[in-house]
C-alpha positions in Angstrom: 0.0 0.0 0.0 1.5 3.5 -0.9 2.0 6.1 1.9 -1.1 8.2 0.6 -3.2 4.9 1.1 -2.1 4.9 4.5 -3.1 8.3 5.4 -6.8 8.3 4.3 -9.3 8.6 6.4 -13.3 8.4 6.7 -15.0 11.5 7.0 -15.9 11.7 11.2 -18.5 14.1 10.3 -19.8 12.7 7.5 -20.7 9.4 8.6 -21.6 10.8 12.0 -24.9 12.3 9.7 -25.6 9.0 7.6 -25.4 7.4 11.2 -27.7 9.8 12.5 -30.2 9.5 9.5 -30.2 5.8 10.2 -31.0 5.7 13.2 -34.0 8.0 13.0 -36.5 5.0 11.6 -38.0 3.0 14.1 -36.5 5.5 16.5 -38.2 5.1 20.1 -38.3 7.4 22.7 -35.5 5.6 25.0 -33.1 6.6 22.3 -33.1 3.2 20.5 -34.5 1.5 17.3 -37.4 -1.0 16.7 -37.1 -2.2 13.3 -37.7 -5.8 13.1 -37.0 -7.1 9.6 -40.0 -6.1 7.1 -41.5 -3.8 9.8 -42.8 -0.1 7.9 -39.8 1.3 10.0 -37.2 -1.2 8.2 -39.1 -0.8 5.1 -37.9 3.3 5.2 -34.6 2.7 6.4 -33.9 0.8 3.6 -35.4 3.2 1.5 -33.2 5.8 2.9 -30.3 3.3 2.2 -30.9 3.4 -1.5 -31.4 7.1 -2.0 -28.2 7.3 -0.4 -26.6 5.0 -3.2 -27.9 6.2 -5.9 -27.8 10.1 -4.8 -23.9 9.5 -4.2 -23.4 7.9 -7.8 -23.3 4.1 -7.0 -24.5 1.3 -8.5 -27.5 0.0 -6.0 -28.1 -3.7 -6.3 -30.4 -6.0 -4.6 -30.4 -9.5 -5.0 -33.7 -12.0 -3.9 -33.3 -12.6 -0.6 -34.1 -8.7 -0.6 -30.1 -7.5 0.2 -29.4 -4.0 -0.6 -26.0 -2.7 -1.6 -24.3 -0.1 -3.1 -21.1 -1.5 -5.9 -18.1 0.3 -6.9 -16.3 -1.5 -9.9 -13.1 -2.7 -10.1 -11.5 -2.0 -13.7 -10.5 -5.4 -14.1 -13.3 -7.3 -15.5 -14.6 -10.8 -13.9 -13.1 -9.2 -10.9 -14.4 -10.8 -7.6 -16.1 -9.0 -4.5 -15.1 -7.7 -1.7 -18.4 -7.7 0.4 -17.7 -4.9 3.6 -21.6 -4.9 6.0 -23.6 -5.6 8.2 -28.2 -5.1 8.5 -30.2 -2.4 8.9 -33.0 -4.5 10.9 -33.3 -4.5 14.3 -34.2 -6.9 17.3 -37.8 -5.5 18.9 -36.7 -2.6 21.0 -33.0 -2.9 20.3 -30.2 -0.5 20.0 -29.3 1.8 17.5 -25.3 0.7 16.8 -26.2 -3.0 16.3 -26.0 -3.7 12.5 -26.7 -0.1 11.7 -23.5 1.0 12.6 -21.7 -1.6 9.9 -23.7 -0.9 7.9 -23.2 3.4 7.6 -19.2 2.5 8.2 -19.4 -0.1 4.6 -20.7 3.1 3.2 -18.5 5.7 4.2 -15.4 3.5 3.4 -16.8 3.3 -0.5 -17.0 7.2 -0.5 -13.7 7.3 0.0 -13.1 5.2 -2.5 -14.9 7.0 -4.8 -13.8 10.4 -4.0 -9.9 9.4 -4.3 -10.7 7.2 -7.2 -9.0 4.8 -5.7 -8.2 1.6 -8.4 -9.1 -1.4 -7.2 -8.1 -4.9 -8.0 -11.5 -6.4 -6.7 -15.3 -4.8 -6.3 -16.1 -3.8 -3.2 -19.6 -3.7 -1.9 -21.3 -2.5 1.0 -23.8 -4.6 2.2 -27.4 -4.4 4.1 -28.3 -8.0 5.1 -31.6 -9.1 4.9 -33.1 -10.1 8.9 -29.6 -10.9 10.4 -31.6 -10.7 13.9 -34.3 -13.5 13.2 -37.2 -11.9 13.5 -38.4 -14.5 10.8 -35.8 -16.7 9.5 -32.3 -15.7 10.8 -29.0 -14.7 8.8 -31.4 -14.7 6.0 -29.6 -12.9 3.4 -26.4 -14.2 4.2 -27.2 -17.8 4.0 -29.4 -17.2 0.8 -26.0 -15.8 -0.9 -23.8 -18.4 0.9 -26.8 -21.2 -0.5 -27.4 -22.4 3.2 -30.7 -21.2 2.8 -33.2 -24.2 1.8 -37.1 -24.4 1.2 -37.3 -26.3 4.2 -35.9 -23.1 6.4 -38.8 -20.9 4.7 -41.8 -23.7 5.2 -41.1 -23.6 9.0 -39.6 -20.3 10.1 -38.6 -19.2 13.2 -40.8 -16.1 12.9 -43.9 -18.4 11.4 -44.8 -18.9 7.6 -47.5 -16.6 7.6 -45.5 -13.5 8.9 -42.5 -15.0 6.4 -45.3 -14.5 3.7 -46.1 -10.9 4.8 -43.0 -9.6 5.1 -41.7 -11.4 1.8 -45.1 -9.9 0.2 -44.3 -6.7 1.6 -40.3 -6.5 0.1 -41.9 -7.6 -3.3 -40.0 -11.5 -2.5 -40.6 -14.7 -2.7 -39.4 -18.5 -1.9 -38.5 -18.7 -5.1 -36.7 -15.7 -5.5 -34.9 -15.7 -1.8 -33.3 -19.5 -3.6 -31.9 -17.5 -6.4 -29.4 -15.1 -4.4 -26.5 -18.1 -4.1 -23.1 -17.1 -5.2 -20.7 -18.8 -5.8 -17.4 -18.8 -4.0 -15.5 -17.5 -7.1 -17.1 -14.5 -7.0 -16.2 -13.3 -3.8 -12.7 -12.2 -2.7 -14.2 -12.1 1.1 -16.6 -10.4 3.5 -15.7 -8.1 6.5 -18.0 -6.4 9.2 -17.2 -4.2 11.7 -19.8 -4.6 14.9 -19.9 -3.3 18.5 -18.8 -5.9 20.6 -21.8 -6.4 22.8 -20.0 -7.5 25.8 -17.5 -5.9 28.5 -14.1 -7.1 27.3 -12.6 -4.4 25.6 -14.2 -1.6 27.9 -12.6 -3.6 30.9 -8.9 -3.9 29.3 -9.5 -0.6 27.9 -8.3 -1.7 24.2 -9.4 0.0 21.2 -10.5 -2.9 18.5 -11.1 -6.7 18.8 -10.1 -9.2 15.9 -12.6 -11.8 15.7 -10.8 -15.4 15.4 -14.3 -17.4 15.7 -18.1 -16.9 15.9 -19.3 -19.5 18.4 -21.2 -22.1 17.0 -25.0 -22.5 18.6 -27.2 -25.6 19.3 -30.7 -26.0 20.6 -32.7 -28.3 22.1 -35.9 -28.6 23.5 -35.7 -31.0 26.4 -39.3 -32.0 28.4 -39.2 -33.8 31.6 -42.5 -35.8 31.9 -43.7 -37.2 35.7 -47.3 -37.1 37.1 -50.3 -35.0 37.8 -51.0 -35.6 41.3 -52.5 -33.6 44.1 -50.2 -31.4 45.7 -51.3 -31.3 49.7 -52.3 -35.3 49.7 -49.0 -36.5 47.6 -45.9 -37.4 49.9 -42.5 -36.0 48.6 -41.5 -39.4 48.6 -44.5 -40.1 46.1 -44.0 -37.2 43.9 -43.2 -37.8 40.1 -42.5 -34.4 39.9 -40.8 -33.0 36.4 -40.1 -29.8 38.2 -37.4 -31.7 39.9 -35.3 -32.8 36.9 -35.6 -29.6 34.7 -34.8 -27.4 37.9 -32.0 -30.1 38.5 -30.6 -30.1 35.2 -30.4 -26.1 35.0 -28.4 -25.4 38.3 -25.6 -28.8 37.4 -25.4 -27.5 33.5 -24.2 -24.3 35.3 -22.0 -26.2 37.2 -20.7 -28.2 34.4 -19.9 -25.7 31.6 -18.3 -23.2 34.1 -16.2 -25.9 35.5 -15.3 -28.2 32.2 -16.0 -25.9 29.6 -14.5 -22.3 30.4 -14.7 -21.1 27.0 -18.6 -22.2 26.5 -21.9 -20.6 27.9 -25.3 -22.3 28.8 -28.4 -21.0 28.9 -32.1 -22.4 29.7 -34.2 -19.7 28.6 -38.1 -20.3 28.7 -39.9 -23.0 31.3 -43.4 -24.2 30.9 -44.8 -26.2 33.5 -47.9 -28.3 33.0 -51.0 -28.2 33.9 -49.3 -25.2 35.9 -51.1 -24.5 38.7 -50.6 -24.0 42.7 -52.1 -27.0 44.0 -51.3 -30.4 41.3 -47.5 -31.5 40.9 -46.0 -31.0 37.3 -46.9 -33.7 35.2 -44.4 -32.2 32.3 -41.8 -29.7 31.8 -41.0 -28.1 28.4 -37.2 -26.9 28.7 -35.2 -24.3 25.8 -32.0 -25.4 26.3 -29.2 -23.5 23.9 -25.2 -23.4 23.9 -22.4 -21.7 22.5 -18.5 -23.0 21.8 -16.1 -21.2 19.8 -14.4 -24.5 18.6 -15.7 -27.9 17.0 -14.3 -30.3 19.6 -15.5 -27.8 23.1 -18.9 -27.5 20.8 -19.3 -31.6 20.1 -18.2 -32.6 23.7 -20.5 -30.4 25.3 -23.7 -31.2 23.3 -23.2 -34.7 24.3 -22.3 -33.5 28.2 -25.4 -31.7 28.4 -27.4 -34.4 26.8 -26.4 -37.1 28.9 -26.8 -34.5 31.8 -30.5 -34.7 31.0 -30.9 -38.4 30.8 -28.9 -38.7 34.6 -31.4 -36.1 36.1 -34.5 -37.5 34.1 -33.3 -40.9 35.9 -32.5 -39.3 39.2 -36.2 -38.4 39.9 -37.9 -41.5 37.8 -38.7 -39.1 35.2 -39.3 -39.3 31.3 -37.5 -37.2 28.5 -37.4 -36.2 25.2 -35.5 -34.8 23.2 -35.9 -32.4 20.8 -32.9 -31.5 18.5 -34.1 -28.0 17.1 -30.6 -26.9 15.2 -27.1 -25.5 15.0 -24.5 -23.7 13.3 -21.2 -25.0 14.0 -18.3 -22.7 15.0 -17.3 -20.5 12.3 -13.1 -19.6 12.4 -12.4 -16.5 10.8 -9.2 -16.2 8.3 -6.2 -15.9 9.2 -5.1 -13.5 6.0 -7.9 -11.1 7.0 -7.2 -11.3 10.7 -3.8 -10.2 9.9 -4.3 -7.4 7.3 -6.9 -5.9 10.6 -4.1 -6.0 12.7 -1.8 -4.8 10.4 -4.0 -1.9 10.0 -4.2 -1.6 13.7 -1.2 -0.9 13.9 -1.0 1.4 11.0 -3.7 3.6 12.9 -1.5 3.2 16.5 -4.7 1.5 17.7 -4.8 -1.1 20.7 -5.8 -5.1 19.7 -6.7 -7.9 20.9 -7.9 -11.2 19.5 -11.9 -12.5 20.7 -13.9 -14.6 20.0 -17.9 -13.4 19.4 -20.5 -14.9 21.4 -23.1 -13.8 19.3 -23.8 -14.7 15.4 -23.0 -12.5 12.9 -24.1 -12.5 9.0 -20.2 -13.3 8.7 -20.9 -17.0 10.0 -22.6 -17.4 6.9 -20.2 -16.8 4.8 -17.0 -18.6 6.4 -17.3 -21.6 4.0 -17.3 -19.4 1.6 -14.8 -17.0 1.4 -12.2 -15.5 3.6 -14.5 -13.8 6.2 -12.9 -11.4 8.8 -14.6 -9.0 11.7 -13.8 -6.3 14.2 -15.5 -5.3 17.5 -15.3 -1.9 18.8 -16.3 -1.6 22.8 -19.6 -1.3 24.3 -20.4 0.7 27.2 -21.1 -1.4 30.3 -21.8 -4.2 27.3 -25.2 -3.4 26.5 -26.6 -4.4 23.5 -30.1 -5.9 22.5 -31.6 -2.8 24.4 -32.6 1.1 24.0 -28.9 1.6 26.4 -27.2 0.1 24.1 -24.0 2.8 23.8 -20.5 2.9 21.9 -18.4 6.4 21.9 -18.1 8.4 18.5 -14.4 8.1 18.9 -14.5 4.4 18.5 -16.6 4.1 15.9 -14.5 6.4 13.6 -11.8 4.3 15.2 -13.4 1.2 14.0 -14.4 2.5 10.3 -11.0 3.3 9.5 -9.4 0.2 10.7 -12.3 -0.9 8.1 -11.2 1.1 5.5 -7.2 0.7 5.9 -8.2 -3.3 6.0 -10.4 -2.5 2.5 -7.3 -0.7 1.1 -4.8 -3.6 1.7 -7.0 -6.4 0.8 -8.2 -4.5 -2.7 -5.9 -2.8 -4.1 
């Protein structure tokens, strides 16, 4: 890279106003965003998004799956894409950095591009991912251009099929059309995302940027513990078939287990229903959400048979039933190494602070990572907030994080 490479910059002000502009759909009065994917208020922000393409002078482009971008050309021709991004939509009541932020950042770095007419050995493309936060299928863009996306995922949706139908009717999309955004792998030179960390680890070691090594791969189950009905002030303890017992078991030893054999991995029981529910009859069922997260295959494969056969001792401990439900996964996804190493370079470059994390949350990048060489960068979060109207990263370190973005774009493209 030549010295005047190194010494561009994103324009603070500038993106501080495309940032600001974002953030004003689905704005709520806590300070933070609801714009679930397809909502009116995502709807206008993507709207804004391509008035903001075109009105600068780039190609727009969106593909089936309903992802918007804005293109800048490299002069070679059959050149392959760089893909910089993130998504516009938002988790019901979220904040305003998560997504959105990545996604203003993309756009500022192809400005400056543009406006130093930069030559390019690649395209470069800034990207707005289609319902990265689930609200009806999950990383749906993302796995529709990486082809993990099959009819199967849009027949039974997280979000249901009808509200899939609604919001693809709404978008002007279909099954059919969300099948037809695969790309393949030759004609991408990578994907990179920059994304407030959402957790306390930078803030605490007081380090400006984190290099992503892995996205944690997640697995769910739904697990239900099945006793006896029985009348609560007439049945002995002794008596009981109580499925209480095992799902309440099971929660307080998978604590126990993952934070004492699995350091690096995180547990979670989420939702309880106990049947018939009421005061006065012992639980004749339990219906469990059981979900974990493991940066690496082997932590991830040993602990989804830990926890499994977990379930099976407790079931047994109180002369209980189970089932199992297996509900899905995506296996840890490792980032590259060439791209982890052209963010530190830039780092470095910038006289910015780094440190290598892993993310504990997925990212549209985890789609890609079979792909092509995917790379990502976390800025800190105040008190690690995210998911949540508080949800708070300082000016200084998202300019700090856009133009490790850019200086990362620069090496990797030209």
């Amino acid at each position: 890279m030549t010295s005047t490479f190194s010494s561009l910059r994103i324009n603070s002000d500038r993106m501080l106003d495309s940032f600001t502009q974002a953030s004003s759909f689905g704005a709520t009065s806590e300070g933070g965003v609801n714009r679930p994917s397809f909502s009116e208020a995502h709807l206008q922000a993507r709207k804004w998004f391509r008035e903001q393409i075109e009105s600068a002078g780039f190609e727009f482009r969106t593909d089936g799956a309903g992802n918007h971008s804005a293109v800048i050309a490299s002069e070679t021709k059959q050149s392959p894409t760089l893909i910089i991004g993130s998504h516009l939509d938002s988790v019901p009541n979220g904040g305003k950095y998560d997504g959105g932020l990545g996604v203003v950042a993309a756009f500022e770095v192809l400005k400056i591009l543009q406006e130093n007419r930069i030559k390019l050995k690649v395209n470069v493309e800034a990207m707005d991912f289609t319902d990265e936060e689930g609200t009806l299928v999950g990383l749906l863009g993302s796995a529709a251009i990486a082809g993990h996306l099959h009819q199967k995922d849009l027949d039974n949706p997280r979000g249901g099929r009808e509200n899939l139908l609604e919001g693809m009717k709404c978008a002007g999309l279909s099954d059919e059309s969300m099948l037809s955004a695969k790309r393949k792998p030759e004609t991408l030179a990578g994907y990179l995302e920059l994304h407030i960390e959402q957790g306390k680890r930078l803030e605490k070691s007081k380090i400006n940027i984190g290099i992503v090594s892995a996205i944690v791969g997640i697995a769910s189950y739904r697990l239900t513990f099945i006793g006896k009905a029985n009348h609560a002030g007439t049945t002995t303890m002794e008596d009981r078939l109580d499925a209480s017992l095992g799902a309440s078991s099971f929660t307080l030893k998978a604590r126990e287990l993952v934070m004492s054999e699995y350091k690096n991995s995180v547990v979670n029981v989420g939702k309880m229903e106990f049947s018939p529910g009421a005061f006065n009859i012992v639980p004749a069922q339990v219906d469990l959400s059981l979900e974990f997260r493991s940066a690496t295959q082997d932590e991830f494969d040993k602990l989804d048979e830990a926890l499994i056969s977990l379930a099976k001792a407790e079931a047994q401990k109180f002369d209980l039933e189970l089932t199992i439900e297996f509900l899905g996964k995506h296996s840890p996804s490792p980032m590259s190494d060439k791209v982890q190493t052209a963010f530190a370079s830039a780092c470095d470059d910038l006289g910015l602070t780094h440190t290598s994390l892993t993310s504990g949350a997925g990212h549209d990048a985890q789609s890609l990572a079979d792909l092509c060489p995917v790379g990502m960068i976390f800025i800190p979060s105040i008190n690690g907030i995210s998911h949540s109207p508080k949800e708070f990263t300082e000016w200084e370190d998202c300019v700090n994080g856009a133009n490790v973005l850019l200086q990362t774009v620069l090496k990797l493209a030209t």
